[in-house]
VOKOL-706420 format. One line per 3 residues: number of its first residue (from 1); for each residue x, y, z of C-alpha. Coordinates in Angstrom, 1 decimal. Layout:
REM residues N
NUM> X,Y,Z | ...;
***
This chain:
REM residues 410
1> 36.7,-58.8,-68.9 | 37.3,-58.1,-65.3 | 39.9,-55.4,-66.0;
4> 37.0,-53.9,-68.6 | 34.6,-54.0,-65.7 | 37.3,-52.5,-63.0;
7> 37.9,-49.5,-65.4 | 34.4,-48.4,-65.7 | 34.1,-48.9,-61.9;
10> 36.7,-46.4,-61.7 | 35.2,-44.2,-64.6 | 32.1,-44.1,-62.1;
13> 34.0,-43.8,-59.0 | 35.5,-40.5,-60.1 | 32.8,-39.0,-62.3;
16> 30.7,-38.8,-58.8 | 33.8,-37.1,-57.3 | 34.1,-34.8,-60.5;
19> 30.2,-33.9,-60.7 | 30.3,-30.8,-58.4 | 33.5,-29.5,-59.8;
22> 32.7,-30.0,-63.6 | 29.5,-28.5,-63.0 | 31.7,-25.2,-61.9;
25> 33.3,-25.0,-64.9 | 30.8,-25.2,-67.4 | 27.3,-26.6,-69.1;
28> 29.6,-29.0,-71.4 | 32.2,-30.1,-69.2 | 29.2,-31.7,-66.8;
31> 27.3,-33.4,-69.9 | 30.2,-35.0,-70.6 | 30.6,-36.6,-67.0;
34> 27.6,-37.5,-66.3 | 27.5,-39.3,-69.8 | 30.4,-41.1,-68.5;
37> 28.5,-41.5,-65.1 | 25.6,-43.1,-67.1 | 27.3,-45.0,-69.5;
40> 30.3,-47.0,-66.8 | 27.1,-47.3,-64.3 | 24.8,-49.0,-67.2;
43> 28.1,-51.1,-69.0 | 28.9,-52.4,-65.2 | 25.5,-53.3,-64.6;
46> 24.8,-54.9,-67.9 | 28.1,-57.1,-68.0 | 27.6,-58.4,-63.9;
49> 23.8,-59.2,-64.7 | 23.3,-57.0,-61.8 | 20.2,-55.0,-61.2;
52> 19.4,-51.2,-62.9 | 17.2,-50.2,-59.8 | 17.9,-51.3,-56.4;
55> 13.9,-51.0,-55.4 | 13.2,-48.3,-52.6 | 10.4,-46.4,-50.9;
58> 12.2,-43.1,-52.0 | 12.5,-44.7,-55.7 | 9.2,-45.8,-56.1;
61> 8.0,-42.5,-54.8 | 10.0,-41.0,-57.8 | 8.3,-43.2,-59.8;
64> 4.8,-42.2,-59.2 | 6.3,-38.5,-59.4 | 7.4,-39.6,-63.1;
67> 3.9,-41.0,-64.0 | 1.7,-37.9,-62.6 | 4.3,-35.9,-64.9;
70> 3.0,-38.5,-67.3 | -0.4,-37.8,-67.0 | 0.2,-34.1,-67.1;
73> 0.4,-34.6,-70.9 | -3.6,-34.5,-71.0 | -3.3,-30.7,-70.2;
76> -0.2,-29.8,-72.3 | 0.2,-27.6,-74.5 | 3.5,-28.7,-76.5;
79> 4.0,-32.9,-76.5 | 7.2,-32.5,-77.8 | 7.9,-30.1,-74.7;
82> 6.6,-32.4,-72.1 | 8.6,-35.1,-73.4 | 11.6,-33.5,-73.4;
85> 10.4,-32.6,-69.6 | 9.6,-36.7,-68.8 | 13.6,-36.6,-70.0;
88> 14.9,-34.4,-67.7 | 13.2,-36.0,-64.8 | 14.8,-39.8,-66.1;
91> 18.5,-37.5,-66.2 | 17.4,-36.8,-62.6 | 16.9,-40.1,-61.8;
94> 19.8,-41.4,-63.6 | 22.0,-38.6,-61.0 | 20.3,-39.6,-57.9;
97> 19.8,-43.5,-58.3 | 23.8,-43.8,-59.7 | 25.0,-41.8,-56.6;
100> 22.9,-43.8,-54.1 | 24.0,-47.2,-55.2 | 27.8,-46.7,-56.4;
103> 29.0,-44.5,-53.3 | 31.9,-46.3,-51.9 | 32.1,-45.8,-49.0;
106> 34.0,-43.4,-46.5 | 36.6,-42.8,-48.6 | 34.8,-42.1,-51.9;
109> 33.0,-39.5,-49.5 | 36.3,-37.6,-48.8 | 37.0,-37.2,-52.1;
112> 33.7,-36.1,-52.8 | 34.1,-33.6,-50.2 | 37.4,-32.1,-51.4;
115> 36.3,-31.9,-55.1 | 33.3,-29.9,-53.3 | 35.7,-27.5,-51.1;
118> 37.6,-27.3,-54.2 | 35.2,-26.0,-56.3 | 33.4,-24.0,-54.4;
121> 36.7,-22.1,-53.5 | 37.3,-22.0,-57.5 | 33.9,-20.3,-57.9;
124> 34.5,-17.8,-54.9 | 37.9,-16.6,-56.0 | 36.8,-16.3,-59.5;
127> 34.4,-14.1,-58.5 | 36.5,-11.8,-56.3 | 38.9,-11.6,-59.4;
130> 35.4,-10.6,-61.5 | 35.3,-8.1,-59.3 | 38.5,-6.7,-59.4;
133> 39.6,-7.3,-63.3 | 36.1,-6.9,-64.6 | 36.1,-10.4,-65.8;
136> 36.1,-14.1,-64.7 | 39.1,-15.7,-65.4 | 37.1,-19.7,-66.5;
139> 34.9,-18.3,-69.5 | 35.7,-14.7,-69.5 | 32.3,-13.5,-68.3;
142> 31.5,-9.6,-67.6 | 30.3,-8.4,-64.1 | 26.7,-7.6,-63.5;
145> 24.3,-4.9,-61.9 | 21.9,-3.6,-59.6 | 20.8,-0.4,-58.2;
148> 24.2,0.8,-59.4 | 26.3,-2.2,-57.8 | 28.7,-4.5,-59.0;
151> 27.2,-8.3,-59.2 | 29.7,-11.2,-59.6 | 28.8,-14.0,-61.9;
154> 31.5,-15.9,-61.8 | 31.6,-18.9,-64.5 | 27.7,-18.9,-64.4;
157> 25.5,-17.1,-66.8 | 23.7,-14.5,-63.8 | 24.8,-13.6,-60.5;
160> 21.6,-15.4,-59.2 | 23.0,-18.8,-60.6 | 26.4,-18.1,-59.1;
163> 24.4,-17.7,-55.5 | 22.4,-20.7,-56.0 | 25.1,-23.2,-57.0;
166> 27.4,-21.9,-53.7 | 24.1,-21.8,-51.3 | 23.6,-25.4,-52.5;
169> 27.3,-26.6,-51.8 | 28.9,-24.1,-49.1 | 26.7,-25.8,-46.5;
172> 28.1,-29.0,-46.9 | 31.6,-27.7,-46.4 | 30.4,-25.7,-43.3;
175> 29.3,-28.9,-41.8 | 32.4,-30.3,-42.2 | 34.1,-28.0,-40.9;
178> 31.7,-27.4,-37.9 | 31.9,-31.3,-36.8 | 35.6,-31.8,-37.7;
181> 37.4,-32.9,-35.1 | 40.9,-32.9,-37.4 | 42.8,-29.4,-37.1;
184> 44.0,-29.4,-41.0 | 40.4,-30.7,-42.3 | 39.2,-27.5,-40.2;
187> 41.6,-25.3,-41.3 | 40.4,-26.9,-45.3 | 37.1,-26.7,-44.7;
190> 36.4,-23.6,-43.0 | 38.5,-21.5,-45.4 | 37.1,-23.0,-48.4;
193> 33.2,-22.7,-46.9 | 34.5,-18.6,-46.1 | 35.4,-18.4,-49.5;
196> 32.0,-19.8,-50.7 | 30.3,-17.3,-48.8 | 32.2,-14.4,-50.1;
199> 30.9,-15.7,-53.2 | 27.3,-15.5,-52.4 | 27.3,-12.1,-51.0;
202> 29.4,-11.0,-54.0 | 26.2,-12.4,-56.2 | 23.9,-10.4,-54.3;
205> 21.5,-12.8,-54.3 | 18.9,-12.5,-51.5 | 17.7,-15.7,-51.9;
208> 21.2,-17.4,-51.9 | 22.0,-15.5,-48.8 | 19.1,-16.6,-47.3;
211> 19.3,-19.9,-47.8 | 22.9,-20.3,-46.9 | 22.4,-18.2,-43.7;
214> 19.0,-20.4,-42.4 | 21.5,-23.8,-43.6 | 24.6,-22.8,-41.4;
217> 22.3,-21.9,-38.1 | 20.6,-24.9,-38.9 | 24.2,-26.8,-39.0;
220> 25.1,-24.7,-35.3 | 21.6,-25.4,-33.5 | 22.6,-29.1,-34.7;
223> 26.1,-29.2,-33.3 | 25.0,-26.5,-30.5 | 27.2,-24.0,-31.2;
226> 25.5,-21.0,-29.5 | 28.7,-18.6,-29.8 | 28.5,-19.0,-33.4;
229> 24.6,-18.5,-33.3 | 25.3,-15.3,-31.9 | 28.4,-14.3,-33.3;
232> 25.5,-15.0,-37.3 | 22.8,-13.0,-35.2 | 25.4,-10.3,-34.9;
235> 26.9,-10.0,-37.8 | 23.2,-9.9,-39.3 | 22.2,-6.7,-37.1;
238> 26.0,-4.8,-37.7 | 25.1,-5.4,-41.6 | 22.1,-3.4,-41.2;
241> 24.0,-0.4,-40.0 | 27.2,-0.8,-42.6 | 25.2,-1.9,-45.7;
244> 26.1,0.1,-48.9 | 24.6,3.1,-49.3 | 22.7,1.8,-52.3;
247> 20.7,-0.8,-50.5 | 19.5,1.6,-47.9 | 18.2,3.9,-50.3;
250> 16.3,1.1,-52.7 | 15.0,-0.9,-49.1 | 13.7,2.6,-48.0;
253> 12.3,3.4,-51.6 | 10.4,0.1,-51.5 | 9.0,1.1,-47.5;
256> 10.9,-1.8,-46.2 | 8.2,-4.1,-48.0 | 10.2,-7.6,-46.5;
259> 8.4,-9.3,-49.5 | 9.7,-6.7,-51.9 | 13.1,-6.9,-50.1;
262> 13.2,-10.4,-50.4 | 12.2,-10.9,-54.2 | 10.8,-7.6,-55.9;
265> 7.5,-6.7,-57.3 | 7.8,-8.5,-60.5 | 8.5,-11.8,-59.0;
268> 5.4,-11.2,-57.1 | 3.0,-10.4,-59.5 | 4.4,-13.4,-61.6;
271> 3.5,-15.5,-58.4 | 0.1,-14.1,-58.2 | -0.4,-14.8,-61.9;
274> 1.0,-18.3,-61.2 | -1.5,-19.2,-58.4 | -3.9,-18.1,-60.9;
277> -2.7,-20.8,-63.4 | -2.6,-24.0,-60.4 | -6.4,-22.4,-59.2;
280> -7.5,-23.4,-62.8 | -5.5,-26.6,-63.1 | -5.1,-27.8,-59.4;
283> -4.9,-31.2,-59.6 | -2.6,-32.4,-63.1 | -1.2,-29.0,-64.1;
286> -1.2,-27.4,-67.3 | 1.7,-30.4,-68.5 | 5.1,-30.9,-67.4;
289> 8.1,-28.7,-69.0 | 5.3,-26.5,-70.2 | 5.3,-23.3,-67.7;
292> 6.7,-21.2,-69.9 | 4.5,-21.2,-73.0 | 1.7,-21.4,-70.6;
295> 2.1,-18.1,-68.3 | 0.7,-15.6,-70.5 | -2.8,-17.3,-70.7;
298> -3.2,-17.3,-66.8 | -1.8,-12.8,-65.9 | -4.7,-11.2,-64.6;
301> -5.4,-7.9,-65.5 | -5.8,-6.5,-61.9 | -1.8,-7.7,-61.5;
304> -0.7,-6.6,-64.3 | -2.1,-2.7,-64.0 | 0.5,-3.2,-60.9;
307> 3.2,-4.6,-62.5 | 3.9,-5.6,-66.2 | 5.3,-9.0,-66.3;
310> 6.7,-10.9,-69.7 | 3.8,-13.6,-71.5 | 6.6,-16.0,-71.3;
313> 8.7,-16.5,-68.1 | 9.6,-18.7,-65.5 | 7.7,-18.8,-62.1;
316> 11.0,-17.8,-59.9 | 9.6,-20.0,-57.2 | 10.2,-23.7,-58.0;
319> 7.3,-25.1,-55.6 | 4.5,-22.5,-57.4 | 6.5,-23.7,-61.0;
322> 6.1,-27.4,-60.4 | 2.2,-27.1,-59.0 | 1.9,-25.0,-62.4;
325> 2.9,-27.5,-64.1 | 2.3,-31.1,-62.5 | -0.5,-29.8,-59.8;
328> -1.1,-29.9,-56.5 | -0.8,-33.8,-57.0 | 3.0,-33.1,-58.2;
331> 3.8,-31.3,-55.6 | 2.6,-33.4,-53.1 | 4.0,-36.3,-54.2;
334> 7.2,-34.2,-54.8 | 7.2,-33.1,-50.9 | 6.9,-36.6,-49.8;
337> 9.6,-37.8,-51.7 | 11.8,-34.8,-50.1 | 10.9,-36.2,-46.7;
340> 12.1,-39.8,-46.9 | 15.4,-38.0,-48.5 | 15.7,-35.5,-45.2;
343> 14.7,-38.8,-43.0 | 17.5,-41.0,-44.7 | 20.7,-38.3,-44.0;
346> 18.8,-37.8,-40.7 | 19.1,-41.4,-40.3 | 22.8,-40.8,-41.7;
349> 24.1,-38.7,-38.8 | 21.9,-40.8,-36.1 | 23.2,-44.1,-36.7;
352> 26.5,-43.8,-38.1 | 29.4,-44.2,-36.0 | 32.0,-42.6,-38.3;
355> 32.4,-39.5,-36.9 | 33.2,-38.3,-40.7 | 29.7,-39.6,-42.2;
358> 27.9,-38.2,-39.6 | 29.1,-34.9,-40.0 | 28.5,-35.4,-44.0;
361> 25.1,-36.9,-43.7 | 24.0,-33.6,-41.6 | 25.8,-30.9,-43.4;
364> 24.0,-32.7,-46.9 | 21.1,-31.9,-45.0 | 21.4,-28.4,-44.7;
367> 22.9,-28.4,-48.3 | 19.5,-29.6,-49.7 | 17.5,-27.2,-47.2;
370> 19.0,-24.3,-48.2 | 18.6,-25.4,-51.9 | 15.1,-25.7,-51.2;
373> 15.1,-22.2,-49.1 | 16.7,-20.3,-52.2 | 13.7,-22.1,-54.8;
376> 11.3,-20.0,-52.6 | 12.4,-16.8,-54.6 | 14.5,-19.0,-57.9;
379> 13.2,-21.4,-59.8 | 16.2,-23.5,-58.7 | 14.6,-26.5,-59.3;
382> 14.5,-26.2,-63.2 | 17.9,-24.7,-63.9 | 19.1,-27.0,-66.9;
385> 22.9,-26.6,-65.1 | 22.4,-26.1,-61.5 | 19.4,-28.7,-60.5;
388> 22.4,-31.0,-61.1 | 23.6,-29.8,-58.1 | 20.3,-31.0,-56.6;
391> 20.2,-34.3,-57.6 | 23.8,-34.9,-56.9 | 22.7,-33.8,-52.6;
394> 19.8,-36.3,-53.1 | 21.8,-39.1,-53.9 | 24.1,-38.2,-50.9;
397> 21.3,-38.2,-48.7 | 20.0,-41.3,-49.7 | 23.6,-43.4,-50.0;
400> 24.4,-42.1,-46.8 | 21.3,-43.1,-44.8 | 21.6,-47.0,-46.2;
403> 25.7,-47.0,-45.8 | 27.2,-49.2,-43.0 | 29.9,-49.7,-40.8;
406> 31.4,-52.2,-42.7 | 32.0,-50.7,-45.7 | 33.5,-47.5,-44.6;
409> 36.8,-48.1,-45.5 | 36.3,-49.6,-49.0;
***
């Protein structure tokens, strides 16, 4: 029995490693290990009598997020649809509450960190070879376009979801690099997070740039790296000047419009429509998982002579998607739950004395803000395959911010 229980300790062990890499690859390949995530952290659990849920402020908070999703049921339009919702948000649990508790220690972090570099590079080269061949070499996927400009996908369905999985996971191997005090782990690091961010400006993505630009200046005002700050600022103004051709021409089509630059005018005519939807249901929403079937009742006319936008879509802003669908009350309860996650990595890199987890604890930081920075213009938070990615951070954050000294080499 305790070679049984030593296995799936080991089956967990390395499908936390594993997450961020198998979610590279593809939809199926993560299913299958965070089944085995699930199923070695339940079988351990069950056989040592232990408990499920170690009991938490951030938990509980999650809990009461669960139940207003709960109540949101009153408003829905599809049960079955909600359902399936109040299922997605126990997988989320399930990600988070498995990675809190069954971190390791320092060394289960390393690992974690070079399956992350690992993967990220993967994504970043695959992309440059899209871009060259015409196809990714993992599933064989075809380049995309815009304003007559090639758009890297990479393994993911859109060049958008390439940007938003390396804006959630380039930070994190930025930090480590940044804080590194080992030559070859900053040599690793730094060439794997440059790869990464080849990879987001190959997606064109302007919310993935975004976000990973505001996460690594976060990450330098941190560590106080003001030649770097500068070196960003400057590479930001030169860009402006040596910009292809076809950017100029659509930014001065759209009058420099920042809000247009940043999203376009569909996204914000869908938002406009949206904030019609939470004005009618502000407090419960119109029912969790629901968003979609529930966007054509709430376009108003006036927005629409603007811009035509589909009956069904999704909100492209994951804050104005979950008021839409949960409320104000979701939302809120949502935010606070986000703040006891920033306060534990905080904690992380202000109490640990492991040079190593303090670096990790405040590049996961920046991972999950710029995350949160690219949901302003994605609905990041309700990709099936990426909001994996999420979760995954959030149980960094949290294992991090409980972890101590005595453990670290375990």
């Amino acid at each position: 029995m305790q070679k049984f229980i030593q296995a799936m300790e080991k089956i967990n062990y390395w499908s936390i490693i594993l997450l961020p890499f198998s979610v590279a690859i593809s939809p199926g390949v993560s299913s299958i290990v965070i089944s085995f995530m699930g199923v070695s952290f339940l079988i351990e659990k069950l056989i040592k009598k232990e408990k499920l849920v170690i009991v938490s402020l951030p938990v509980i908070i999650f809990g009461i997020f669960m139940a207003i999703g709960a109540v949101s049921f009153f408003n829905s339009v599809d049960a079955g649809d909600s359902l399936k919702g109040m299922f997605k948000l126990l997988k989320f649990f399930m990600i988070f509450l498995i990675c809190s508790q069954n971190i390791k220690g320092r060394k289960h972090f390393e690992k974690i960190a070079i399956s992350t570099a690992c993967a990220i590079s993967l994504i970043g080269l695959d992309a440059l070879w899209q871009l060259y061949s015409g196809r990714d070499f993992i599933r064989g996927n075809s380049l995309q376009g815009a304003i007559g400009l090639a758009r890297a996908t990479a393994s993911f369905p859109g060049c958008n979801a390439m940007g938003i999985y390396l804006t959630a996971l380039t930070p994190l191997i930025a930090g480590l690099a940044l804080f590194s005090s080992q030559v070859k782990n900053k040599i690793f690091f730094s060439l794997a997070a440059l790869i990464g961010s080849v990879g987001v400006y190959l997606s064109l993505s302007r919310g993935a740039g975004l976000g990973l630009f505001v996460g690594i200046i976060f990450l330098c005002i941190v560590k106080k790296s003001k030649l770097i700050i500068a070196s960003l600022v400057l590479l930001l103004v030169a860009y402006s000047f040596v910009m292809p051709k076809n950017i100029k021409e659509w930014a001065k089509s759209v009058n420099f419009n920042p809000m247009i630059l940043l999203t376009c005018q569909t996204r914000i005519s869908i938002y406009q429509n949206t904030m019609n939807m939470i004005s009618q249901h502000p407090f419960i929403g119109v029912g969790v998982n629901t968003f979609s079937k529930n966007y054509g009742k709430y376009k108003r006319a006036d927005v629409e002579a603007v811009t035509k936008t589909p009956d069904t879509i999704y909100a492209h802003n994951s804050f104005l998607q979950m008021a839409g669908e949960m409320g104000l009350l979701g939302l809120g309860v949502f935010l606070v739950f986000l703040f006891f996650v920033f306060k534990s990595a905080w904690q992380g890199f202000k109490k640990n004395t492991d040079p190593f987890l303090k670096a990790f604890s405040i590049s996961v930081f920046a991972s999950i803000f710029a995350y949160l920075i690219n949901g302003l213009t994605e609905t990041s938070l309700y990709h099936s395959r990426l909001v994996i990615i999420f979760w995954f951070l959030i149980g960094l954050g949290l294992a991090l911010g409980k972890i101590s000294n005595r453990n670290l080499e375990i």
